[in-house]
C-alpha positions as CSV (number, residue, x, y, z in Angstrom):
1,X,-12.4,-51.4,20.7
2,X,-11.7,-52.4,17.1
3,X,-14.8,-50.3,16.3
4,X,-13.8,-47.2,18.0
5,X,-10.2,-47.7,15.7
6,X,-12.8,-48.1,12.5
7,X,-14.4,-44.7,13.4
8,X,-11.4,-42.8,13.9
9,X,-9.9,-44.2,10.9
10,X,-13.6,-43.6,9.3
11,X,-13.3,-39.9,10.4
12,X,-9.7,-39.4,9.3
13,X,-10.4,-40.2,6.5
14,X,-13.4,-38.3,5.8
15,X,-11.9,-34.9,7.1
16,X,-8.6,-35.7,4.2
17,X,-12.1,-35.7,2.0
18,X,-13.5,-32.4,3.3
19,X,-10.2,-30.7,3.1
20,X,-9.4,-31.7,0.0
21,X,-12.5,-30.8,-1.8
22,X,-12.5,-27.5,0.1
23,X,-9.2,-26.3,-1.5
24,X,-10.3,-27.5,-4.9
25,X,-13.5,-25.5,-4.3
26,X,-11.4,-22.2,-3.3
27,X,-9.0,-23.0,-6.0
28,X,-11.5,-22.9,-8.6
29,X,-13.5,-19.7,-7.3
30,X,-10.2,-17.3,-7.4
31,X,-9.1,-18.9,-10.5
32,X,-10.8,-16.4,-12.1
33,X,-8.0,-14.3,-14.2
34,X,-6.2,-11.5,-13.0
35,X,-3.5,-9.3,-13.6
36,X,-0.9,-8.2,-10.6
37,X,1.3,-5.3,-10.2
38,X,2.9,-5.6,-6.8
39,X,-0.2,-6.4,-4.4
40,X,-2.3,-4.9,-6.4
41,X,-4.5,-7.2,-8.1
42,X,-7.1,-7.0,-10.6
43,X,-9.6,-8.9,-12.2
44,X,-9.4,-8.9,-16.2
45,X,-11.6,-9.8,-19.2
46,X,-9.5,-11.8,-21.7
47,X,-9.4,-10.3,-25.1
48,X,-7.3,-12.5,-27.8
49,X,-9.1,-11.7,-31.3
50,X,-9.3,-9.0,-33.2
51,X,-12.7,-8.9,-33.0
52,X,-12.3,-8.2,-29.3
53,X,-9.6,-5.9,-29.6
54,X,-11.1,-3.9,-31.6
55,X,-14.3,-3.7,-29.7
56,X,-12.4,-3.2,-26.0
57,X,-14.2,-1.2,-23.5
58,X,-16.0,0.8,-25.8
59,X,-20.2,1.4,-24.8
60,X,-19.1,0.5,-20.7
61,X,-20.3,3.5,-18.7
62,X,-19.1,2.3,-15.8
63,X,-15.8,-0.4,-15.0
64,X,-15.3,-2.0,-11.3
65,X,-12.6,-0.6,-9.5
66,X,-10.7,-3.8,-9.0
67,X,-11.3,-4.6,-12.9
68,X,-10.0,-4.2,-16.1
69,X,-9.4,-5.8,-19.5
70,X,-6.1,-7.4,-20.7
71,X,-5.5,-7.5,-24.2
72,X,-3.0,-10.7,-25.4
73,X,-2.0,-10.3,-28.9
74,X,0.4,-13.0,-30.9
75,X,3.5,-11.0,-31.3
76,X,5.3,-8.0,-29.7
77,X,4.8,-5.1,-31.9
78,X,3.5,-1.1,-31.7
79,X,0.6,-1.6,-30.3
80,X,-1.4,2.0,-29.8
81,X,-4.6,2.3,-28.5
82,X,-7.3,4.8,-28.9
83,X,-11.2,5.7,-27.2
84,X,-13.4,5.6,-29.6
85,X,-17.1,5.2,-28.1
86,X,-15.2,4.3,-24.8
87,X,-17.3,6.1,-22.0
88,X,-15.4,6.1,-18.9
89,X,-11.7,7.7,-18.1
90,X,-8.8,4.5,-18.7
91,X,-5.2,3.8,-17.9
92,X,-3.6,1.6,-20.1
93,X,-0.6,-0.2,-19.4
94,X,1.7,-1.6,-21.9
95,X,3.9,-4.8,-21.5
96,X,6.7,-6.7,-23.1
97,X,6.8,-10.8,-22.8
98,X,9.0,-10.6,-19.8
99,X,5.7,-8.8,-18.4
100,X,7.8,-5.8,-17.6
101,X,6.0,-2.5,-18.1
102,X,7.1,-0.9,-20.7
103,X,5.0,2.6,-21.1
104,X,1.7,4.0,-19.4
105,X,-0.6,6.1,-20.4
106,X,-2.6,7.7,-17.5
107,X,-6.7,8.8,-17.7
108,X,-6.8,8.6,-21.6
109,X,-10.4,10.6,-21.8
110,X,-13.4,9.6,-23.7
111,X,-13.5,10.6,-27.5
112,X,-15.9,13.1,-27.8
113,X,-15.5,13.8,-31.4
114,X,-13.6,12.0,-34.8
115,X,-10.6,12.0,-35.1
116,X,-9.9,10.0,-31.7
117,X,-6.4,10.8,-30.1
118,X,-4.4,7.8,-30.5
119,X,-2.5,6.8,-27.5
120,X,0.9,5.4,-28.7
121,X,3.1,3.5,-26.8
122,X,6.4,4.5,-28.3
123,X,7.6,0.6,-27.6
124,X,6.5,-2.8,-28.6
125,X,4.5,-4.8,-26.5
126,X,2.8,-8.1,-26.2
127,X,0.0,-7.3,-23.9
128,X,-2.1,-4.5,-23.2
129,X,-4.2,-3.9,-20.1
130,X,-6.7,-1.0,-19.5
131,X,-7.9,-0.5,-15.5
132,X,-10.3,2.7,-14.9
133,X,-8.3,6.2,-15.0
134,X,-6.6,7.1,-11.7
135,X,-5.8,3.4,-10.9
136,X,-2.1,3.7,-11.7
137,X,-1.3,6.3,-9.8
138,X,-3.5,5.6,-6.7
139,X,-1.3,2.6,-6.4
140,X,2.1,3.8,-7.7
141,X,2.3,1.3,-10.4
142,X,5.5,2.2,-13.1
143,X,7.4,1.6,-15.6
144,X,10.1,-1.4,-15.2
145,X,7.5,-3.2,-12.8
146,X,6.8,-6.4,-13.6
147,X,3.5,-7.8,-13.7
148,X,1.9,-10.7,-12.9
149,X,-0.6,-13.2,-14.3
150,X,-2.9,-15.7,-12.5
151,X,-5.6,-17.8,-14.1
152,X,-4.5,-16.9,-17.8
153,X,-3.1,-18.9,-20.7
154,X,-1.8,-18.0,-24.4
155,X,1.8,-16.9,-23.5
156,X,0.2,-15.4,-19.4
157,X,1.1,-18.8,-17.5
């Protein structure tokens, strides 16, 4: 009898392990960061430098639907964008800290010759975040949603 309380305690114990290490697993496999509007959820590259910034999605020809890039820069301030030797169609979406959007420009085109269009926001913003063209509408997103961030640090948390 005191054996048979040793294994169930034995087993107990061992299925707290399991579950535990489980949700640390699944934890860490959708930690991967991502930007929310609504339900709408998409997995973004982090760009922080100006290095990065500057070099975007330019050269992609092709962009995952549930994918984009999120630009974080230091300070709120005009930010406006523009598609030099970027490939594919993009909607960019400009937000404030609060992560409230604050302007949205829909299937900004490729630049097919100098000088680029340049795609200002009218506003300040903090962050910047680029999903393929059509994505905005196709899922309603609008100006005075707020936004969400999972997995990202540097003001996103």
């Amino acid at each position: 009898m005191k054996f048979f309380g040793i294994l169930v305690v034995a087993i107990l114990f061992g299925a707290i392990g399991l579950t535990l290490w489980y949700q640390n697993n699944k934890n860490s496999e959708t930690s991967e960061p991502r930007v929310c509007f609504e339900d709408n959820c998409f997995s973004v590259e982090i760009v922080d430098d100006s290095a990065e910034r500057t070099k975007g999605l330019m050269n992609r020809t092709f962009l995952e639907d549930s994918a984009g890039m999120l630009f974080l820069f230091d300070s709120e301030a005009l930010y406006p964008f523009w598609m030099k030797n970027t490939l594919i169609p993009l909607d960019m979406i400009w937000l404030n800290a609060d992560k409230e959007i604050v302007a949205i420009q829909e299937n900004a085109v490729p630049c097919e010759a100098d000088p680029c269009p340049v795609y200002n926001p009218g506003t300040t913003a903090l962050y910047v975040v680029e999903l393929n063209g059509g994505v905005v509408s196709a899922n309603n997103i609008e100006v005075g949603e707020l936004a969400r961030f999972i997995g990202i640090d540097n003001n996103g948390t």
